[in-house]
C-alpha positions, 0 to 999 in steps of 0.5 A: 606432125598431124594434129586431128581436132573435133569439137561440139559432139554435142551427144551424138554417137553417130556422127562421132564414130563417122568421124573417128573412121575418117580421122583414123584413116589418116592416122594423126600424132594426135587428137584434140577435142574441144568440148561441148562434149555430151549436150545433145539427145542423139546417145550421149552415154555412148558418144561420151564413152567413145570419146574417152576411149578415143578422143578425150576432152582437151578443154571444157565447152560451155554446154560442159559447164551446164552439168558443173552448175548449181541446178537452181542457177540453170533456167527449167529446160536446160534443167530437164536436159541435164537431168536426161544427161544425168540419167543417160550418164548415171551422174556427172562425168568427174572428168568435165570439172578438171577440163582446163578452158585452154590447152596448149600442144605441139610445143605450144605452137598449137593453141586450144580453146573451145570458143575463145581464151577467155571463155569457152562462151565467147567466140573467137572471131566475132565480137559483142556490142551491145545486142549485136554481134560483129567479126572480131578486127585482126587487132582484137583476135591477137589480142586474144591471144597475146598471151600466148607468144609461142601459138601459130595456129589458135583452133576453136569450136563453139559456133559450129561454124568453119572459118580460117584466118591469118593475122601476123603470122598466126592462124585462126581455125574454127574447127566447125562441130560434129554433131549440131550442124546449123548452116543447111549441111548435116554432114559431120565436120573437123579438122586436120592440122600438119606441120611441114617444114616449118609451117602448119596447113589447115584441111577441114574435113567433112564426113557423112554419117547416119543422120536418120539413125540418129533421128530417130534415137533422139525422137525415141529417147531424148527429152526434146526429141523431135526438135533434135530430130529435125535438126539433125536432119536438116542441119538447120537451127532447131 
């Protein structure tokens, strides 16, 4: 069984359909997507009707949750985005508000979740204390999912950031994020999954995409345009 799972579009058409292509071309069983699924400036109407054609959301992201909020809880400038979003997508999306926060597949060997069980504001891997932040103990990540007796593999997205894992015959994926990248490396990412005699193997994928176009659609449409732009085409931390 082949199981392709994106995360993070954050509203980018053009690292989305990259990532289609190159997913098609090795024509998983099924795709999984695990949110953060129009938050960004880079044409999010046509990255959100793309991904309900191809790869629906599976769960909900935490920027998701910005246009399920009240908007007088949402401080002034994610307010502007989600009025853009609003704009763009002629209202909120009815879909994003039924988004469980985790689903299960593959006979619930495969476990989903935007940033942890928990919460998709969490993070799977890494643990707060306090103001600071540390990689989550093998004990912890079980923990996490000790619910879940039947999961062997637990992927994630939400720190845009690839990572693997095993821990007592579980593995743990960060998917890394199509669109948003923060580490140097535009590049649009996923992941595949295939079940093999019994065992699952993780390959990520990376795939180029038109980074400019996609600069320059958010410079010329998105509220905070340039910020993106450069983002998008550094794929460093705006």
């Amino acid at each position: 069984m082949r199981v392709a799972i994106l995360s993070d579009v954050h509203g980018n058409r053009f690292a989305l359909e990259a990532v289609l292509a190159d997913l098609r071309s090795l024509a998983p069983d099924l795709i999984c997507n695990l949110g953060d699924t129009v938050w960004g400036g880079a044409d999010p109407a046509g990255a959100w009707a793309l991904q309900m054609r191809e790869a629906p959301p599976t769960v909900r992201g935490n920027t998701d949750e910005f246009l399920l909020a009240d908007p007088a809880e949402l401080d002034a400038e994610t307010r502007v985005g989600r009025e853009f979003l609003e704009r763009e997508l002629g209202g909120v999306p009815p879909e994003l508000a039924a988004l469980p926060v985790t689903a299960t597949v593959a006979d619930g060997e495969v476990l989903l979740a935007h940033g942890a069980p928990s919460s998709p504001w969490d993070a799977l891997f890494l643990v707060k204390e306090g103001d600071a932040v540390r990689p989550a103990l093998p004990v912890e990540m079980l923990e996490r999912v000790a619910a879940w007796p039947a999961a062997r593999v637990v992927v994630v997205g939400h720190t845009h950031k690839e990572q693997v894992a095993t821990r007592r015959g579980v593995t743990f994926v960060n998917a890394g994020s199509v669109s948003r990248q923060g580490h140097g490396d535009p590049a649009a990412r996923w992941v595949l999954l295939e079940r093999r005699a019994g065992f699952w193997n993780v390959t990520f994928r990376r795939t180029a995409y038109d980074v400019e176009a996609a600069a320059r659609w958010a410079e010329a449409h998105a509220p905070n345009g340039a910020q993106e732009a450069r983002q998008l085409r550094t794929g460093l931390p705006g």
